[in-house]
C-alpha positions in Angstrom: 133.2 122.7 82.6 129.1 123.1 82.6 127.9 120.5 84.3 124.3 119.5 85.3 123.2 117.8 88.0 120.0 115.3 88.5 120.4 113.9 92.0 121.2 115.6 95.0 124.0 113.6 96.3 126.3 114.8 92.9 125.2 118.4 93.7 126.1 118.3 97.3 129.5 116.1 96.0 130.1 119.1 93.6 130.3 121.9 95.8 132.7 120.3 98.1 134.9 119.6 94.8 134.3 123.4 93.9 132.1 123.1 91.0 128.7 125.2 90.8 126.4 123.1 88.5 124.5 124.9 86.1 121.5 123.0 86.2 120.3 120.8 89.2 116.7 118.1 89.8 114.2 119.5 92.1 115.2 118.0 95.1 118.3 119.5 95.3 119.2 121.5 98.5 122.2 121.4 99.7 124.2 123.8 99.9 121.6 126.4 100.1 123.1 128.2 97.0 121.6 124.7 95.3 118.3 126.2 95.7 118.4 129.2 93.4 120.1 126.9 90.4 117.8 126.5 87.3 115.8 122.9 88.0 115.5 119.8 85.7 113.2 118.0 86.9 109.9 117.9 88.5 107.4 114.9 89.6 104.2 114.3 89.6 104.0 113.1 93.3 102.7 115.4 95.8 104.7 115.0 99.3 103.2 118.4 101.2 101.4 117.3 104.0 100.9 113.8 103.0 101.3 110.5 105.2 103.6 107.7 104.6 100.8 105.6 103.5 99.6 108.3 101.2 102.9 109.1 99.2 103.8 105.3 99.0 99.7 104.8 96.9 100.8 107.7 94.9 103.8 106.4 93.7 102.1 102.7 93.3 99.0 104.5 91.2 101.5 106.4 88.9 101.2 105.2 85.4 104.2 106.4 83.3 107.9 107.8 84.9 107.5 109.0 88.6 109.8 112.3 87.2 110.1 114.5 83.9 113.3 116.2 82.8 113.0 119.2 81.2 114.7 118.4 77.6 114.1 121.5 76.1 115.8 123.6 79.5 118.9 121.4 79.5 119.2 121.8 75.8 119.4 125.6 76.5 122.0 125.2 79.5 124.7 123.6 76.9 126.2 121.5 79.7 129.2 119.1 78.8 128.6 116.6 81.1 125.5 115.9 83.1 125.3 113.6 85.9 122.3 111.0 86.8 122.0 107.9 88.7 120.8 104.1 88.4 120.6 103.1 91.8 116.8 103.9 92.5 114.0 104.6 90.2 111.9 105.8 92.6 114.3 108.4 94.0 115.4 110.3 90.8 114.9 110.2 86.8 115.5 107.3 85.1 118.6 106.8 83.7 117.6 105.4 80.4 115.6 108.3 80.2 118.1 110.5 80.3 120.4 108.8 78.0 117.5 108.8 75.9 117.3 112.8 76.4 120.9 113.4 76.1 120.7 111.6 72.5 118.6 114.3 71.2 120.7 117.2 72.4 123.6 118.9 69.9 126.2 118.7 70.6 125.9 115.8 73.0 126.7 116.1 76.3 128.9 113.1 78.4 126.6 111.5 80.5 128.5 110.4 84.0 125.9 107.8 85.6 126.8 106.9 89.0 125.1 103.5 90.8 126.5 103.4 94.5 125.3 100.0 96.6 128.1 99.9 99.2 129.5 102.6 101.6 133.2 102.2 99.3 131.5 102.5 96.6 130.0 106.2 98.0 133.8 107.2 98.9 134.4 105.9 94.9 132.3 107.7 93.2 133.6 111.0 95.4 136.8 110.1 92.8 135.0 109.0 89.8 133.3 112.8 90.0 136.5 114.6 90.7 138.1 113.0 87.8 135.0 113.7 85.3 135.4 117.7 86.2 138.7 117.8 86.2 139.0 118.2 90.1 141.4 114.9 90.9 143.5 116.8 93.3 140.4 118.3 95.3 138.5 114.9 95.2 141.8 113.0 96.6 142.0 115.7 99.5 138.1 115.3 100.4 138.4 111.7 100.1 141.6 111.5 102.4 139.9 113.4 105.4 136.6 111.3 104.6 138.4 108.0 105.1 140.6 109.5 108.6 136.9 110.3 110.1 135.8 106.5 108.9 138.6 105.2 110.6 138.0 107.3 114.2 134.4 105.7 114.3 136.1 102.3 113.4 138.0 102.4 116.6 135.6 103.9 118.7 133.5 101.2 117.5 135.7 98.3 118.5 136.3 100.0 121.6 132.6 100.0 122.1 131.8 96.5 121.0 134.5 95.0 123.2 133.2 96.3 126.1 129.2 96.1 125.4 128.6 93.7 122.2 126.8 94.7 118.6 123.2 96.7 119.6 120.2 94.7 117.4 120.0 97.6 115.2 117.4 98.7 112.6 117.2 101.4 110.2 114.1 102.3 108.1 113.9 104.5 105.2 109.9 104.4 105.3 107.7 103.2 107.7 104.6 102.9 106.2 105.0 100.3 104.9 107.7 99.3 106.9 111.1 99.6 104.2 114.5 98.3 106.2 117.2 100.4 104.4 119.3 98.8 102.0 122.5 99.5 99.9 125.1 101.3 101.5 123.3 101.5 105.1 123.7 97.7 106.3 128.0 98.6 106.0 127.5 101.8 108.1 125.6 100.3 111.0 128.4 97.4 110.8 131.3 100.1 110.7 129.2 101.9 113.7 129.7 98.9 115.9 126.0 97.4 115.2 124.3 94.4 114.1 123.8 94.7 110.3 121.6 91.8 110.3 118.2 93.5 109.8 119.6 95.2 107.1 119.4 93.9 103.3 122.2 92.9 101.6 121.5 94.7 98.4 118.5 97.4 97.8 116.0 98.8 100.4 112.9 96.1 100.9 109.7 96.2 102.5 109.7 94.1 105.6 106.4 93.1 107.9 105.5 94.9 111.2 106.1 91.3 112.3 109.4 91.1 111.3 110.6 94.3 113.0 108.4 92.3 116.0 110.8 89.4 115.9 114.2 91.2 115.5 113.3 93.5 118.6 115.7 96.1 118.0 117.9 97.5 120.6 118.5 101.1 118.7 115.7 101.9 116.1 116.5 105.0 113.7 114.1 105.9 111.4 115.0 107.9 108.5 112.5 108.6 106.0 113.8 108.8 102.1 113.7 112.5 101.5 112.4 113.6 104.8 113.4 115.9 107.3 114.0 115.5 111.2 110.3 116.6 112.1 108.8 114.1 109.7 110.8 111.5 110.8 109.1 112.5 114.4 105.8 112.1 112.6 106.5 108.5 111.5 107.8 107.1 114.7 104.2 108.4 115.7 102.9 106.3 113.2 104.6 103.4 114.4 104.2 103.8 118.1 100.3 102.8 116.7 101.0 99.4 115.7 100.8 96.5 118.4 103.5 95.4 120.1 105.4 99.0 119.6 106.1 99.3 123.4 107.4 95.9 123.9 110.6 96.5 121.3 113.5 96.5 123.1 114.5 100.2 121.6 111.4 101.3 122.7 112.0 100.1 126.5 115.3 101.1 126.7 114.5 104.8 124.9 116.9 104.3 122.7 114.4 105.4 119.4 115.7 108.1 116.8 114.5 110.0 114.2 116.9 111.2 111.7 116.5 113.6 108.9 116.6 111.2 106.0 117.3 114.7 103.9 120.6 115.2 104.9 121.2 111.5 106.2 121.2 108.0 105.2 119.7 108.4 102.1 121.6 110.9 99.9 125.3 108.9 98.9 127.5 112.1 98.8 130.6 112.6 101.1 127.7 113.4 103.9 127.3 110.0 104.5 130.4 110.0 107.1 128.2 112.8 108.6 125.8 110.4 109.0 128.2 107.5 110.0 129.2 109.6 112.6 125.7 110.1 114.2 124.5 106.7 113.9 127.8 105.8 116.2 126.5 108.6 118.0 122.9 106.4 118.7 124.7 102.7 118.8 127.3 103.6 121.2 126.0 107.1 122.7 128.5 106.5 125.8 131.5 106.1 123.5 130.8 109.1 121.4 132.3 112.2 121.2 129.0 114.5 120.9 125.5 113.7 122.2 123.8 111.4 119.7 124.4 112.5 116.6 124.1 116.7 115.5 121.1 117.7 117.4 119.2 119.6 114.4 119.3 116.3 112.2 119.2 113.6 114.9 116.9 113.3 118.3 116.3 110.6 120.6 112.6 110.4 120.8 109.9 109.8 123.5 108.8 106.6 122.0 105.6 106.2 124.3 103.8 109.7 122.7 106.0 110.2 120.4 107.9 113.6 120.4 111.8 115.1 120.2 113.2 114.7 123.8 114.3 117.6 125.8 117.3 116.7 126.1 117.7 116.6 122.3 120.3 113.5 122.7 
């Protein structure tokens, strides 16, 4: 089967199912081998070297779709099924769009859109994309060993919780402005033995610096959407600026992390148990069975000058 991919989660979900899309968006970059696939799409934001604050104006000023899909090159790719998203405009094309697209092509591709809001429905859609390219049998197996590492953290987590209570925890996806991650991320940090309470029940929202003020986090990870670990450095820097930074209770207790949003938190593929497993890693770093989290894609952070701790945990 030919299939393209427009969201990075699919592609990474793909390759663990054995399937090499023939086609993939821009963003896509995991596995490595991702990066030398033909690209789909492109966008009209420019995120080199720009701040939180500048990124968030462009994508407020743009007038028209935040991402273009080349027609004309997934026309000459022939897929038979091409897979896009609904969760997030802001994070991929449109899916309308690419309905719209697909219409236009002949023959007419399937169109598989997938629109994830809860951690099951992450593990579901692992199934839902093994059945669509004919990989059932290699989507069950990736799903069973996905749901025996969900259940470790589970009773590592009630181990934890039992002996020191739920950590005030808060996870942002963007920090300037603030955005408290949403959709699947409020059920991870209650699976990790956290309180989800900071956390929206439903999509990612802005919230006030005052707000984060008033919940006074224990653990604070910070995660940028479609940022790496170093960036994610860069915006805790950012934060540490704004009054009462050094009076949170994360901050105090040096219990700050940045996270590489790239690979964690705020791609839904199978990685998510990845990241599962390093937030249980920051909640409960005493009942863990690594230092917080994998030490390229999580740090704890020096949260009074901001910078990746020695000790890497």
């Amino acid at each position: 089967m030919r299939v393209a991919t427009l969201l990075p989660s699919a592609t990474e979900t793909l390759f663990a199912l054995g399937v090499e899309p023939i086609g993939v968006s821009h963003s896509c970059d995991h596995p490595p081998a991702a990066r030398d696939l033909p690209t789909l799409t492109s966008t009209v934001v420019d995120h080199d070297d720009r701040s939180a604050a500048d990124i968030d104006a462009q994508m407020r000023s743009v007038d028209g779709a935040v991402y273009d899909l080349d027609v004309d090159r997934l026309a000459a790719l022939e897929p038979d099924l091409v897979v896009t998203q609904a969760t997030c405009d802001v994070c991929a094309v449109d899916a309308g769009a690419v309905h719209a697209a697909v219409a236009s092509l002949d023959p007419a591709p399937e169109v598989l859109t997938l629109d994830p809001h809860s951690f099951g429905d992450v593990l579901d859609d692992v199934t839902r994309l093994g059945a669509a390219v004919d990989r059932s049998d290699a989507a069950a197996a990736l799903v069973d060993g996905l749901t025996d590492r969900v259940d470790r953290v589970r009773e590592r987590a009630a181990d934890a919780v039992a002996e020191s209570g739920r950590p005030r925890t808060a996870v942002l996806d963007w920090t300037d402005p603030p955005i408290r991650a949403g959709h699947w991320v409020r059920d991870m940090v209650e699976i990790a033995g956290g309180d989800p309470s900071f956390q929206p029940d439903g999509a990612s929202e802005p919230a006030a610096w005052d707000d984060v003020r008033a919940y006074d986090p224990e653990a604070l990870v910070v995660a940028p959407c479609g940022f790496e670990r170093d960036r994610a450095v860069d915006a805790i820097a950012d934060l540490a600026d704004r009054p009462g930074w050094r009076d949170l209770a994360a901050v105090d207790a040096d219990r700050a992390y940045a996270a590489d949003g790239n690979a964690l938190f705020n791609r839904p593929s199978h990685r998510l148990v990845d990241s599962l497993e390093a937030l249980f890693a920051c909640l409960h770093p005493e009942h863990a069975s690594a230092p917080s989290g994998e030490r390229d894609r999580v740090a704890r952070v020096d949260a009074t000058t901001p910078s990746v701790r020695a000790d890497g945990g």
